[in-house]
C-alpha positions in Angstrom: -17.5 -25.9 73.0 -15.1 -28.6 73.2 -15.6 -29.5 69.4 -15.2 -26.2 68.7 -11.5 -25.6 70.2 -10.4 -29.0 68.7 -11.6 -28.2 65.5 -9.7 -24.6 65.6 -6.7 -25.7 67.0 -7.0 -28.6 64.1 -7.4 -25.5 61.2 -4.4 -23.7 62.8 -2.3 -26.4 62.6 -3.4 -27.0 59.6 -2.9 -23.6 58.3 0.4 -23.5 59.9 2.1 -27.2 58.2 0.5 -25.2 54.4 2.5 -22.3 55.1 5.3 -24.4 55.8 5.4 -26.7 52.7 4.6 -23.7 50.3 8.0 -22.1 52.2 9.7 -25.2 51.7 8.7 -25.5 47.7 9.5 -21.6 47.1 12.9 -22.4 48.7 13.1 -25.0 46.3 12.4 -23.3 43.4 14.4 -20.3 44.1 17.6 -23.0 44.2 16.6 -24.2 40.2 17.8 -22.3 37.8 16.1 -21.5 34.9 17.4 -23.0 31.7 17.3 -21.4 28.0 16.8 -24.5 25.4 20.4 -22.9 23.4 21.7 -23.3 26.8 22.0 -27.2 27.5 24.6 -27.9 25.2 27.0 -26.2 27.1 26.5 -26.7 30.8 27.7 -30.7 31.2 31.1 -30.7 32.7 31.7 -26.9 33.4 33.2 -26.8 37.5 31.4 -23.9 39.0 33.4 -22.5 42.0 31.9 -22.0 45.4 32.2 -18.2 47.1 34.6 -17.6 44.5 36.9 -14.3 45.4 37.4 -11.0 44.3 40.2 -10.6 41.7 42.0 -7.9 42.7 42.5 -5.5 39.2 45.8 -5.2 38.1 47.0 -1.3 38.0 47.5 -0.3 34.3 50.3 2.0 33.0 48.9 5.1 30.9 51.5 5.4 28.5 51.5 1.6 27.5 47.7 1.7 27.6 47.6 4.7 25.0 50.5 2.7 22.7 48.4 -0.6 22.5 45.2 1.4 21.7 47.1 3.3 19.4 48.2 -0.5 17.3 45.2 -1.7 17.7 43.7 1.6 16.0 45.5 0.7 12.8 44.7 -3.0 12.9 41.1 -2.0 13.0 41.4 0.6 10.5 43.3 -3.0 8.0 40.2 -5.1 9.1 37.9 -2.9 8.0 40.0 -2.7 4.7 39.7 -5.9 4.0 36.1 -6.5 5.1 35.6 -3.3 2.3 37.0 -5.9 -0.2 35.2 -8.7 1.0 32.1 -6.8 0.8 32.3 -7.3 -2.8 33.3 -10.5 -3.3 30.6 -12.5 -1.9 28.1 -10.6 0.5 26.3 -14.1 1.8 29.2 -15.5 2.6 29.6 -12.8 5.4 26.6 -13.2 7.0 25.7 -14.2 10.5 21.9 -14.4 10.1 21.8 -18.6 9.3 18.5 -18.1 7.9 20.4 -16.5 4.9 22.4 -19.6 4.5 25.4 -18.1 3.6 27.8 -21.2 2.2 25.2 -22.0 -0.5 22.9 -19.0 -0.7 23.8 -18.6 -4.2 22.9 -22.0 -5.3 19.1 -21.3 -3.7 18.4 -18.5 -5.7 19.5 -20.3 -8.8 17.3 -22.5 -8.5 14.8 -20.2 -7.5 15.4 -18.1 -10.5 15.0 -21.0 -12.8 11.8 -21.7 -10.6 10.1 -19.0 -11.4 10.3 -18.7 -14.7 8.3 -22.4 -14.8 5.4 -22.1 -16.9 3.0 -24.1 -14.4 3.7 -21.9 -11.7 3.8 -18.2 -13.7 0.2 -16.6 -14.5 -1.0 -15.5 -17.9 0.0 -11.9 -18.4 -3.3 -11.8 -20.3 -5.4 -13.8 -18.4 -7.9 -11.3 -18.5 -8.5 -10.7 -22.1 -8.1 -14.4 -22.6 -9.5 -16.0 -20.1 -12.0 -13.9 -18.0 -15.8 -12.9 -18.8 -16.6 -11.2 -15.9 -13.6 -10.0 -14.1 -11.8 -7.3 -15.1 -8.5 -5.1 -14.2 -10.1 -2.4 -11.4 -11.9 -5.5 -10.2 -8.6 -7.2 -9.6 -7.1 -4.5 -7.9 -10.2 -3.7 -5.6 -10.2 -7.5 -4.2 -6.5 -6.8 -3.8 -6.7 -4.0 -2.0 -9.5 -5.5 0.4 -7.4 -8.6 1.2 -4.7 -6.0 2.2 -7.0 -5.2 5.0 -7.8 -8.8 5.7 -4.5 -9.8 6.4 -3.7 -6.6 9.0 -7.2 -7.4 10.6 -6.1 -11.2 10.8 -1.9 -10.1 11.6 -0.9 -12.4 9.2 2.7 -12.0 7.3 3.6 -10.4 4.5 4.5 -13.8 2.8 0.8 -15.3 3.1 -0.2 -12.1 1.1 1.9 -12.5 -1.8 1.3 -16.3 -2.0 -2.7 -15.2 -1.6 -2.4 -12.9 -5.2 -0.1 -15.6 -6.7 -2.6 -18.1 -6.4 -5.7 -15.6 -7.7 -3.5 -14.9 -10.4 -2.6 -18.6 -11.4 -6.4 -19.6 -11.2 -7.9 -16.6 -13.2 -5.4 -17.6 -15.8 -7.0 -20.8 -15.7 -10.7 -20.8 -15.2 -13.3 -18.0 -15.8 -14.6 -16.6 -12.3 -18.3 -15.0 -12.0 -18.3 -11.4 -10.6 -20.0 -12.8 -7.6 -17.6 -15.6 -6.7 -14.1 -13.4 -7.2 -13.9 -12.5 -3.2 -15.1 -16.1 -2.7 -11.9 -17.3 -4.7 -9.8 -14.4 -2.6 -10.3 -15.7 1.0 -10.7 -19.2 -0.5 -6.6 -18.3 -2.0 -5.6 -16.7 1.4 -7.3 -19.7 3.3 -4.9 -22.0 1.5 -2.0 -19.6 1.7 -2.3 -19.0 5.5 -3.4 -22.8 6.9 -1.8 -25.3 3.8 1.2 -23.5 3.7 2.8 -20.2 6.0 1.0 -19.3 9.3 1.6 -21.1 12.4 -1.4 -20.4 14.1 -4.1 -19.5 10.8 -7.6 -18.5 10.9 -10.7 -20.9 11.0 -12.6 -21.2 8.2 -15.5 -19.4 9.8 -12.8 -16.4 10.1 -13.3 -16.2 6.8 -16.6 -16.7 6.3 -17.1 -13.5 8.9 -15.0 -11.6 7.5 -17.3 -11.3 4.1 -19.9 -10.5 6.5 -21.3 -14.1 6.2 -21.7 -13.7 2.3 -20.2 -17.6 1.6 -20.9 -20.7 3.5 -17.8 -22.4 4.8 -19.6 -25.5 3.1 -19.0 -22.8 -0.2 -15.4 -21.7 1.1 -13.9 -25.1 1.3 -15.2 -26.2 -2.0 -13.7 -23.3 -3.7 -10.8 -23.9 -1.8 -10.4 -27.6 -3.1 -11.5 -26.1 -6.9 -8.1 -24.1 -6.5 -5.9 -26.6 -5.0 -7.2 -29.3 -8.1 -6.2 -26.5 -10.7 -3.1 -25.5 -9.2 -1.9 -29.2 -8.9 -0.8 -28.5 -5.1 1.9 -26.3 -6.5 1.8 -24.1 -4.0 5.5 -23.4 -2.7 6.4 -20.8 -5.7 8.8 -17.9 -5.2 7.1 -14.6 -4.5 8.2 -11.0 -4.9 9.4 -11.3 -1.1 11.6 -14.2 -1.3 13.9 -12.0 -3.3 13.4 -8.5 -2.0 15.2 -9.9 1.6 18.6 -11.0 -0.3 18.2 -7.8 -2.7 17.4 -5.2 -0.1 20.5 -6.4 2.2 22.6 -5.6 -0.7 21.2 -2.2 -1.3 22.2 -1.1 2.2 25.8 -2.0 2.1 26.5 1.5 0.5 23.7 3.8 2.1 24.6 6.3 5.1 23.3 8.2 7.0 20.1 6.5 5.9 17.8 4.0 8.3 18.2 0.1 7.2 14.6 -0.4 8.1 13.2 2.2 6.9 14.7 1.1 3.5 13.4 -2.0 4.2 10.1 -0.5 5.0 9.7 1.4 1.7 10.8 -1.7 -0.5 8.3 -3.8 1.0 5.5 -0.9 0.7 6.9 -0.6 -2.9 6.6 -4.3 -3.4 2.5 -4.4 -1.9 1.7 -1.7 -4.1 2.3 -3.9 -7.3 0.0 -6.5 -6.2 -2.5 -3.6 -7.1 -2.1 -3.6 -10.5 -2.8 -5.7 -12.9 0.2 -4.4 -15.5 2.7 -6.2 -13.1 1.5 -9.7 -13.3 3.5 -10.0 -16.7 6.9 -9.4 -14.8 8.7 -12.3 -12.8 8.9 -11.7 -8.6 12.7 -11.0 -8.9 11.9 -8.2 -11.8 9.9 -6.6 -9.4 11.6 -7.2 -6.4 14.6 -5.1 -8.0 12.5 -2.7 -9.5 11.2 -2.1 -5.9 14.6 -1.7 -4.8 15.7 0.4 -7.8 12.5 3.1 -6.6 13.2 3.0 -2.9 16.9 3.9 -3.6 16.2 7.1 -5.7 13.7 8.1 -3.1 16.1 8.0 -0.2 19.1 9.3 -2.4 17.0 11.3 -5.3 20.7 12.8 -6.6 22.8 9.7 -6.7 22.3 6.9 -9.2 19.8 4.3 -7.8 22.3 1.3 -9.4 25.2 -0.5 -9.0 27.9 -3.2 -10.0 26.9 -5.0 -6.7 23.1 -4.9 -7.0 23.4 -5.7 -11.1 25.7 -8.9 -10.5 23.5 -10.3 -7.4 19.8 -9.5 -9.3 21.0 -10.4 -12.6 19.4 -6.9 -13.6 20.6 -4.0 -15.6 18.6 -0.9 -15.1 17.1 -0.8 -18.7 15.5 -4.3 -18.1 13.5 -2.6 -14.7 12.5 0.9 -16.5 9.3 -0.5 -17.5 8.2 -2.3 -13.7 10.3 1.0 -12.0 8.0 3.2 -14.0 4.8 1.7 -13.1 5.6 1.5 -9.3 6.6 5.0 -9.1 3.4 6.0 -10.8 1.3 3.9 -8.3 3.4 5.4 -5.6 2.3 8.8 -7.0 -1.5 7.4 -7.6 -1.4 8.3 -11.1 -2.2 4.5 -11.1 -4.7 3.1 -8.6 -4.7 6.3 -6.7 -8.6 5.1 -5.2 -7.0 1.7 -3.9 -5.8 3.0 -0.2 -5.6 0.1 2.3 -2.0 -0.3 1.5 -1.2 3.3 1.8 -2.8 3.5 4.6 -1.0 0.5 6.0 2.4 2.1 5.5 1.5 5.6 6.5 1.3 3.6 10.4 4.4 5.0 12.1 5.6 1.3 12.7 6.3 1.4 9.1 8.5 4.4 9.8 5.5 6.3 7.7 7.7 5.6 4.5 3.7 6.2 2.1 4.5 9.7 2.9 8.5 10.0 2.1 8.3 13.0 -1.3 9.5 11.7 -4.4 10.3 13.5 -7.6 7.4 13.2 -10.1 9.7 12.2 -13.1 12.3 9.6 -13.1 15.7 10.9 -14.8 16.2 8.4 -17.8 20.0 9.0 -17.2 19.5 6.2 -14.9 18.3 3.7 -16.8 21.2 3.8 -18.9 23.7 0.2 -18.7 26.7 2.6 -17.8 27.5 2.4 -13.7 27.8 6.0 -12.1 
């Protein structure tokens, strides 16, 4: 009995100095405070006062209250003036998003533009009458289409999905593929585009494998993959529709109101996905289309004012004759007069966290007044 009551007193105390060190250690991390990383550069040398008092406010006068709100009034009404002129002079410049790299934005997409017009990195536009057996147009857009839905089921961005067609696209120009091998060469492409090149966290190479319900071997995936990486010379880095459609579609929004930002953004990039779908598109450059896309989605949102303008001709390098060819066969895919049984991309954007912009009405004709050089 003895034992027994030294052993319990023993777990009491025990118990009892626990409870007092896991006090002490809450008490000392309630005293730490937290730090964001964007932070640290700014807390050396900054005194911070101890029970500091209340300031007592000072009482305002009315009448000189209304007068300064009243001056400053006008001097908000001269900013905005001159950020109306400013607008138009250089639109990067302006921005506060650093990722946009305002001071030499412009020099980027020059060099981009001269880019993507490189022969090694720009498909046939008729691969498949050249160089393909097997394959043919409808296939192309079916294993598209199907790697649409790969990407949602795997959340990967928009980029790796452009990069995944662009490198189909560059090898079919380039070798002939069996019927049987083409989805092998598609998760083989988006393999490469999603762990060689854009996702942080990409899928495993048995991802893939599953996702074909098992029809490869990853010993069959990964060869594939290195066939494609050996044609393409490990050029893999060239501009997509999407590296253009961010700059283009911030410039279409400086004149639209009353009309959502993102869901103009929505419907360019749902415009953009639907050309991947057809095999007429591969001919035009990424920035061709990228306009074209933003040409559409601005006559969709504003069917009775002119889709065009000085701003969006000087930055694209565009006038809208050069896009009436690309515009047309967008809108017709957006109508499914082209590709109308391809739907995992319309189904994608129909999601209400694409603001449902596969279902915004659009005129079934295209006024050709718009295509003209003049600016409205």
């Amino acid at each position: 009995m003895a034992e027994k009551e030294i052993s319990g007193r023993m777990t009491r105390a025990a118990a009892k100095r626990k409870a007092t060190m896991a006090a002490a250690k809450d008490d000392e991390r309630a005293s730490k405070k937290r730090v964001v990383l964007g932070e640290l550069p700014n807390m050396s040398n900054v005194p911070v006062p101890v029970n500091p008092k209340p300031t007592q406010k000072p009482k305002r006068d009315l009448r000189a209250y209304a007068k300064q709100r009243k001056t400053a009034s006008v001097s908000d009404t001269a900013k905005d003036s001159t950020a109306a002129v400013e607008s138009s002079v250089d639109i990067d410049a302006r921005t506060d998003d650093p990722q946009m790299c305002g001071p030499y934005v412009s020099d980027i997409y020059e060099y981009l533009r001269q880019l993507e017009v490189n022969p090694k990195q720009r498909p046939l536009p008729n691969y498949i009458e050249k160089v393909q057996k097997e394959v043919n147009s409808n296939m192309r857009g079916v294993l598209v289409d199907w790697l649409v839905e790969v990407s949602e089921e795997y959340k990967l961005v928009s980029h790796t999905l452009y990069l995944t067609v662009s490198y189909i696209d560059r090898f079919l120009s380039l070798k002939s593929v069996a019927r049987q091998k083409l989805q092998l060469l598609g998760v083989s492409s988006m393999l490469i585009a999603s762990r060689k090149y854009e996702e942080i966290s990409p899928q495993n190479v048995e991802d893939f494998c599953y996702i074909t319900d098992n029809t490869y071997t990853k010993q069959e995936v990964v060869e594939m993959e290195a066939e494609i990486l050996l044609a393409l010379h490990f050029e893999l880095g060239s501009p997509t529709i999407q590296t253009f459609l961010r700059r283009f579609a911030r410039i279409a929004q400086e004149d639209i109101i009353n009309v959502s930002h993102l869901q103009l953004e929505f419907l360019c990039s749902y415009l953009s996905e639907l050309s991947l779908l057809d095999y007429k598109c591969v001919k035009f450059l990424p920035s061709m289309v990228a306009a074209s896309a933003i040409f559409l989605a601005r006559f969709i949102m504003r069917p009775k004012q002119h889709p065009w303008n000085p701003m969006l001709q000087e930055y694209t390098k565009y006038k809208p004759a050069d896009l009436k060819e690309c515009v047309g066969i967008i809108h017709d895919l957006y109508l499914s007069r082209r590709g109308g049984a391809l739907q995992a991309v319309r189904a994608k954007y129909k999601q209400h966290r694409f603001k449902c912009v596969a279902t915004l009405p659009v005129s079934p004709e295209l006024p050709l007044l718009f295509f003209e050089d003049v600016m409205i």
